[in-house]
C-alpha positions in Angstrom: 36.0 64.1 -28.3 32.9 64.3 -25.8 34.6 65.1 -22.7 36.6 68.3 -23.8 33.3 69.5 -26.1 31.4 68.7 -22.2 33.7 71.1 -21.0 33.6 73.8 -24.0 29.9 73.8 -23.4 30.0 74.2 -19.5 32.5 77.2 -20.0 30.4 78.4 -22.6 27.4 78.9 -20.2 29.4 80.2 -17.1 30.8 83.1 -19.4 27.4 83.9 -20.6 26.5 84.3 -16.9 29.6 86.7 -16.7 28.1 88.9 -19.8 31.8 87.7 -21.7 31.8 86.9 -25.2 34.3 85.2 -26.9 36.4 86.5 -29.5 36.6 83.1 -30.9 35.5 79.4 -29.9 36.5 76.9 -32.7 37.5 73.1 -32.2 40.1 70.5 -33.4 40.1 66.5 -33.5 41.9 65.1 -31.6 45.6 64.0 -33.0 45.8 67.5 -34.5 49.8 68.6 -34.7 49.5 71.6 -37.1 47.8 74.8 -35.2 49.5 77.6 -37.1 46.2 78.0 -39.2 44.1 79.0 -36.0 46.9 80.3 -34.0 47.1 83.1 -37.0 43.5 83.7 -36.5 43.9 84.2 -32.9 46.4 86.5 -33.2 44.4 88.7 -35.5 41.4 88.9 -32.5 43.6 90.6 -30.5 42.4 87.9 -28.2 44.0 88.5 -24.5 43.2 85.3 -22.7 42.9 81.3 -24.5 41.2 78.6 -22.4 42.2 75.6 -24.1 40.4 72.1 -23.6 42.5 69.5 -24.8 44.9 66.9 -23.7 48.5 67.0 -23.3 49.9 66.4 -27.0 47.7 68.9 -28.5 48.1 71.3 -25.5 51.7 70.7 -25.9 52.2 71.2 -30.0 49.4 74.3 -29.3 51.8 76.5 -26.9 55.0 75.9 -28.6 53.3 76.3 -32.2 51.8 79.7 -29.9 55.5 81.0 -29.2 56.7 80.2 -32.3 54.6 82.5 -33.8 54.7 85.5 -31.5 50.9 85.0 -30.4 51.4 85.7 -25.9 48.4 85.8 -24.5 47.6 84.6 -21.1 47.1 80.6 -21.9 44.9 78.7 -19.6 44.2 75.2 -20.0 41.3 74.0 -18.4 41.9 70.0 -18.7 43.4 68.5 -15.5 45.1 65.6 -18.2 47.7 68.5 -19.5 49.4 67.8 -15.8 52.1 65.5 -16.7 55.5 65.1 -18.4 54.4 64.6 -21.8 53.3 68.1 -22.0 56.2 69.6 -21.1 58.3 67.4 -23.4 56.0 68.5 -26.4 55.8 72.2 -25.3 59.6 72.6 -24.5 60.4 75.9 -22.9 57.3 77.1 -24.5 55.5 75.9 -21.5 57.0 78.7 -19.3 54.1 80.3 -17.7 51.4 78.7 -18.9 48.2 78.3 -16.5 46.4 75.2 -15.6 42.9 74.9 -13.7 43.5 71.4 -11.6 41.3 69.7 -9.0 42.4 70.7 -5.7 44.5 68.5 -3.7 44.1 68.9 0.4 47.7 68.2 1.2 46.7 68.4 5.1 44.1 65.8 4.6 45.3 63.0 6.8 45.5 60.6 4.5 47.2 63.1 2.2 49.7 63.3 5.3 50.2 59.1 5.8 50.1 58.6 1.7 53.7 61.4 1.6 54.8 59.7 4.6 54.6 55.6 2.9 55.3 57.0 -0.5 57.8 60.1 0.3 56.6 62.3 -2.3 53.0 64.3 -2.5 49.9 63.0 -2.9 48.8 63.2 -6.6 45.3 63.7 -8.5 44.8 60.6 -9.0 46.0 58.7 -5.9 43.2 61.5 -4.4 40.5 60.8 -6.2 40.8 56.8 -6.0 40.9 57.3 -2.1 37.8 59.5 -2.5 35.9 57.4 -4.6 36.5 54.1 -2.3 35.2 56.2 0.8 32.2 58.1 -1.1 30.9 54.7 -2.3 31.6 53.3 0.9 29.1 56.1 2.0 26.5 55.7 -0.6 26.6 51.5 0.6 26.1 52.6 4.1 22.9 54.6 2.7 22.0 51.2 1.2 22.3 49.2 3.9 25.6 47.6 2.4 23.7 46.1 -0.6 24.7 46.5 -4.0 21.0 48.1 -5.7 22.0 50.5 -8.4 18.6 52.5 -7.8 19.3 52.6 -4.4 23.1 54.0 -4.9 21.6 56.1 -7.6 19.3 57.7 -5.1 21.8 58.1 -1.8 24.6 60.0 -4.1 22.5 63.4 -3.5 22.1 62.6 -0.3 26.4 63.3 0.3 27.1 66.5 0.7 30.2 68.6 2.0 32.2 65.3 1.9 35.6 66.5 3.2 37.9 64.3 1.2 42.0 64.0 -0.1 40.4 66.0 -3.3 38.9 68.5 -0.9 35.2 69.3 -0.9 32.6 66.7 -2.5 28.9 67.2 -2.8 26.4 66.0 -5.2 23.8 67.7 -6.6 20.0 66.1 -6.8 19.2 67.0 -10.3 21.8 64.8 -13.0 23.6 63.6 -9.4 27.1 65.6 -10.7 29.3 65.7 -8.5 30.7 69.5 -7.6 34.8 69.9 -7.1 37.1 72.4 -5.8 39.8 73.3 -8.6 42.8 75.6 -8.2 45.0 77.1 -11.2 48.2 75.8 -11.3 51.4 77.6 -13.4 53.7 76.0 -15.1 57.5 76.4 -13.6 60.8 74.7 -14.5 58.5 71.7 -16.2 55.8 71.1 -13.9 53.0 73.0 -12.6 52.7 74.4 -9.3 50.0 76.6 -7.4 49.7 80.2 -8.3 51.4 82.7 -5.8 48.9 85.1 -4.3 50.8 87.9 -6.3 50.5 86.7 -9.6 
């Protein structure tokens, strides 16, 4: 759908900034179970590295249907979705390894720190985000005098930048008003996905 074919054509231009062609670059629908026919292609390239945009199913049925069929490259997926259990129930012990690039969490923030004490477990993604949305538009109304005028809040969102946040750094830019992240990779481990050890 739009938001992974976004993504394919965002990578696309950063590794043509690197000078790094693909081997391959093909696309699926979405609700696609059978990858044997591409995997096989794959595995002919003598492809080294897949970054896979996709959602968690797919992602799932992609690196066990991967295993199955002797095809070990080094798999990154680059969709923040893929974090969650259904993954790993799809992928199995297929999911051993596997590399995810996630939106940075600042555990130290300290509403990071009062959010693990209320809740006793870690901040997550999404808990972030919603606390950083709240206080970004809370700044973009302050720009606006606390009046809801779309073209006002349209025009302040350039005007945040380095916005220190629960998903760490936040600025907009002043051309499409996109917002800029900080993203970490992530491996999976014993069915979930932790940060990568400097070694690895």
């Amino acid at each position: 759908d739009e938001y992974p074919l976004s993504l394919a054509k965002s990578l696309a231009v950063e590794f043509e900034k690197l000078g790094i062609e693909p081997l391959l670059y093909d696309n699926f629908p979405p609700g696609t179970s059978d990858f044997r026919a591409l995997i096989t292609r794959l595995k002919g390239s003598g492809v080294k590295y897949i970054a896979l945009l996709s959602y968690q199913t797919e992602a799932g049925l992609f690196v066990k249907q991967q295993a199955e069929l002797g095809l070990n490259p080094q798999m990154i997926i680059t969709d923040t979705p893929v974090n969650n259990k259904e993954f790993f129930v799809t992928a199995g012990s297929s999911a051993e390894g596997t590399m995810l690039t996630y939106i940075k969490v600042d555990s130290r923030h300290p509403a990071s720190l009062k959010y693990e004490d209320t809740h006793k477990r870690p901040v997550s993604l999404f808990a972030a985000n919603g606390y950083d949305v709240v206080m970004i538009a809370n700044l973009a109304l302050h720009h606006c005098g606390f009046r809801v005028e779309p073209e006002c809040l349209k025009q302040s969102l350039p005007r945040i930048q380095n916005y220190k946040g629960m998903g760490g750094l936040k600025s907009f830019d002043s051309l499409y008003g996109d917002m800029q992240d900080e993203y970490e990779v992530l491996v999976a481990r014993n069915g979930r996905f932790v940060a990568v050890d400097k070694g690895e």
